[in-house]
N, C-alpha and C positions, 0 to 999 in steps of 0.2 A: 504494500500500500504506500504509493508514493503520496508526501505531505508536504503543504507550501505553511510555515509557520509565516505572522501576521505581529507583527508588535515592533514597541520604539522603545519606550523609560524601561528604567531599570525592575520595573515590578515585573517582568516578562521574561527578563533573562533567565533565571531557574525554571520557569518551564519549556523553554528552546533547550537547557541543557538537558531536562527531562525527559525529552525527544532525541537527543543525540545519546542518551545513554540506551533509551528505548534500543534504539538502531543497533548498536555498537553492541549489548549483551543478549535482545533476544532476536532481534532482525525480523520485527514485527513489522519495521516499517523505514519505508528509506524519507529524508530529509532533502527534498528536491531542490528547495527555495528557499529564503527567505526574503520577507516583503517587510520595509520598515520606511521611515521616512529618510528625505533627504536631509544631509549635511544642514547644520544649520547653528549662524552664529551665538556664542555661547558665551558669558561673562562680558569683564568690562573691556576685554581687549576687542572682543566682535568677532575673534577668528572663526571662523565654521568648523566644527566639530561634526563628528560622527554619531546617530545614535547609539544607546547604549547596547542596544540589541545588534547593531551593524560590529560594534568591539567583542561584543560575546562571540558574533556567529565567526569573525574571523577567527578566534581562538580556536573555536569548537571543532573548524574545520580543519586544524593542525592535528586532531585527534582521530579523526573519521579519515586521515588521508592514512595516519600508521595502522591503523584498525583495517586498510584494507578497501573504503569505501570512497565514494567520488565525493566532492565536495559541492556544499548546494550553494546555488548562484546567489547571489544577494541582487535586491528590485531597488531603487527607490523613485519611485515617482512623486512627482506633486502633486498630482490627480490623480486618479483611477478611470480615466479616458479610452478612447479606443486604440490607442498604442500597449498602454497599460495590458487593456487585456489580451491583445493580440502576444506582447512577448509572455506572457504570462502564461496562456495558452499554450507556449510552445514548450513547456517543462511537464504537460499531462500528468499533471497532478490528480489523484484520487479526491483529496481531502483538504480543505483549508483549516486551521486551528488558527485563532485570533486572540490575541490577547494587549488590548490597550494600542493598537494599532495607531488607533486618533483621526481615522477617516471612516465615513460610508460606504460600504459598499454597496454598490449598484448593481442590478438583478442580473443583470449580461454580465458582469464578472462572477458573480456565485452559481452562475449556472456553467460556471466551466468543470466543477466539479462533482465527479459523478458518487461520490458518498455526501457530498453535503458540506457544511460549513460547520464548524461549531468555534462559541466564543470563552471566553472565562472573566466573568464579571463579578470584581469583590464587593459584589452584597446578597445579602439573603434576597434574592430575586423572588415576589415582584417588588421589593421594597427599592427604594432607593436607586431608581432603573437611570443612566444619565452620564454625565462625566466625571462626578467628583463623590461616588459613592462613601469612599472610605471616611472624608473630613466633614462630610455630610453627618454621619452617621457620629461622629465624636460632636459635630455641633449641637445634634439633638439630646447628646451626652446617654444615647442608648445603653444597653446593657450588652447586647451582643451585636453582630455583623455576621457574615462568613463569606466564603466563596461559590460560586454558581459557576457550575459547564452548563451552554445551553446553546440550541440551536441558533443559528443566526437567522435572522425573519427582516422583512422589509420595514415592519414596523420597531424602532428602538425598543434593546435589549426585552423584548416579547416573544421569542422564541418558546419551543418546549425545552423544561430544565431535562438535563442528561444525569449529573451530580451537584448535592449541594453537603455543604457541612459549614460550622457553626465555629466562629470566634468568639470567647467569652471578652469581654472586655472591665477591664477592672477603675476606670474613670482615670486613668492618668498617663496613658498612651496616647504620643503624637502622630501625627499621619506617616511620618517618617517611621518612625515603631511597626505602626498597624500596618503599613506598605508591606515592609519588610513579615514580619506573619504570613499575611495573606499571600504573598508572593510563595514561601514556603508551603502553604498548605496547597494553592493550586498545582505547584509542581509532583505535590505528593499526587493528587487525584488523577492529575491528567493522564496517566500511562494507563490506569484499570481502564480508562473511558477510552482512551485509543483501540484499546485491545479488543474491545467488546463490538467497536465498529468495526475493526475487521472480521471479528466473528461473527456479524450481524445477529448478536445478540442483547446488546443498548437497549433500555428502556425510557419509556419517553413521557413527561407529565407535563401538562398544558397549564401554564398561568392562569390564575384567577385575577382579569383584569380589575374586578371591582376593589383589591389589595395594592393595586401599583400603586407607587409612590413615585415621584423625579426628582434627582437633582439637576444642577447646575455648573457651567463651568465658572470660578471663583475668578478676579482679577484682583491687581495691587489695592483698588479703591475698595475693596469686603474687607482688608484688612485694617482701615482703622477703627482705633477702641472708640466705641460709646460710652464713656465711664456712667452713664443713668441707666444702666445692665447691672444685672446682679454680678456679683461674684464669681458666682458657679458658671453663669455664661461666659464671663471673660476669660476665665478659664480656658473655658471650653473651646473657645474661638484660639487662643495663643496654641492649644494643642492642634486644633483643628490644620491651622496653616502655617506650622512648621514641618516642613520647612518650604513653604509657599501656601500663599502668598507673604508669609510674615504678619503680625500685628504691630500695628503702631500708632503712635499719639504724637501730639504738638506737644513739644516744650518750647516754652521762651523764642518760638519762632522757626524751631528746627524740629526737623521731624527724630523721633525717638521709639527706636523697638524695644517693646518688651519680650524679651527670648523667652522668657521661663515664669515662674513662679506659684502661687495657687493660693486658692481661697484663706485666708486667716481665720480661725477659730474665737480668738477673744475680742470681744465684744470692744467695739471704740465709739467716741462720741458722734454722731454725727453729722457729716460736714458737708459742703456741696461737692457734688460727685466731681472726681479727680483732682481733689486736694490730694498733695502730698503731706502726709499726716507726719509722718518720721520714720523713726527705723526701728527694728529689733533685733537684737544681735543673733537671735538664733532664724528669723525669718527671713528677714528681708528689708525691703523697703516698704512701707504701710501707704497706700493708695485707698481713699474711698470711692465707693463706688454708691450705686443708685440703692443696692442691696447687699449690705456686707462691707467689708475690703479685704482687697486683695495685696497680697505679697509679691512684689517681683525678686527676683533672684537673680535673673541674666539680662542684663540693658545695652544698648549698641545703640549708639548715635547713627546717622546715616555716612557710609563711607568711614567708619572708624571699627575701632574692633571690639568684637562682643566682650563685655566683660560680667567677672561676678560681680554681685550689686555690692561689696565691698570696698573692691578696686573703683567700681563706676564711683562711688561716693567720694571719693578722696578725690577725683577730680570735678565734683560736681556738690560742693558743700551746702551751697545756698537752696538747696532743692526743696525742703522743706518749706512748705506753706503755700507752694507753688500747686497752678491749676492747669492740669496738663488739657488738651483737648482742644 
């Protein structure tokens, strides 16, 4: 069963290699392709970088050439147009496997595959169907998430699920954390569920659309604080988008991330939300909010370097009594 893998970020890379070990130990399946996006500039120098699945697949294919096998071509297109699908066409592929790819596909491209498409979306599907599942799901400050194998359908992520399983989550994991999880738990599932399409034995369960839920993709402007949020939400948000989009606030005219910190437990007077109250030496920095305050712990000026709120304080003394926002 020849298979065209479909992904860009790093959350995808364990399961390309999941597939290359597929190959390489039981030879369930050869790795024809991979589809990822193009080169694109990266940081503050602007230089064009590779995805991260374009650096995996080149390694991977150092292994499958000693193991014996051919090495699969790597795609990148900016579109999925009729050139797209014509070269794409021409590796007769069985099977598409997608994972965070970051495009549409179009029905003339999935119909070049004669077992199907299938995707792996980290959320308990039909929950949180969209771009931004994972940070979604710490914004709502949920209890659990997981991962979803599921058919690719024309209508977003509404496929039939193939496999799903269940991340517990404990309230203090960033999307960076929970990326990384999900990223391992989909590499575990995705070999049973390869295997079982070559066996044409896969079973297949239809969404219950009156349960979908959507997210959204996030930009830099969702990450600034509302300090008239509770606590737990602001939280919730600095976990949400580290590490992207970041959160941050106005001080004194410049913009200020807050990296880190969490809810405070003891009770303070209250003051208008993002007063800088003072400090605790075992917390942090004491910020009120609309409900609670909150503790930062890791702060970064814009273009300076992250520090503990320790170090931040020793260069930033007068901060107290200040209204960030």
């Amino acid at each position: 069963m020849k298979i065209i893998f479909a992904g860009s970020p790093a959350i995808a890379v364990r399961s390309l290699e999941a597939l290359v070990r597929l190959q390489i130990s039981r030879g369930i399946c050869e790795l024809c392709g991979v589809l990822t996006n193009p080169d694109a500039a990266r940081g503050r120098s602007g230089t064009p970088r590779p995805t991260d699945i374009t650096c995996a697949a080149e390694q991977l294919s150092q292994e499958l050439v000693q193991a014996g096998f051919a090495v699969p071509r790597i795609l990148k297109f900016p579109r999925l147009d009729h050139t797209a699908v014509t070269e794409t066409a021409s590796l007769k592929a069985d099977l598409l496997v997608s994972f965070a790819y970051g495009h549409i596909f179009p029905q003339e491209f999935l119909a070049l595959f004669p077992l199907g498409a299938i995707n792996i979306h980290p959320s308990l599907l039909p929950a949180y169907r969209g771009a931004s599942p994972l940070q979604q799901a710490l914004l709502d400050r949920v209890h659990e998430t997981g991962v979803t194998i599921q058919r690719l359908a024309e209508k977003l992520d509404a496929g039939a699920v193939l496999a799903q399983e269940i991340l517990a989550l404990n309230g203090r994991e960033t999307s960076l954390l929970l990326s990384d999880r999900a990223s391992e738990l989909a590499a575990g599932m995705l070999g049973g569920i390869v295997e079982q399409i070559a066996a044409r034995t896969v079973s297949e369960c239809v969404q219950d659309e009156q349960k979908a839920t959507y997210c959204r993709q996030f930009c830099k402007a969702d990450g600034e604080i509302d300090w008239r949020r509770s606590a737990g939400e602001i939280d919730a948000q600095i976990r949400a988008f580290t590490p992207w989009p970041l959160s941050w606030t106005r001080c004194n005219g410049q913009e200020l991330y807050i990296r880190a910190g969490s809810p405070y437990d003891i009770v303070c007077t209250k003051g208008i939300p993002g007063t800088v109250l003072g400090i605790d030496k075992y917390a942090g920095l004491l910020i009120q909010t609309g409900d609670g305050v909150f503790a930062a712990t890791r702060l970064q000026w814009t273009a300076r370097k992250e520090l503990d709120w320790k170090d931040f304080i020793n260069g930033a003394r007068q901060l107290t009594g200040a209204v960030l926002g």
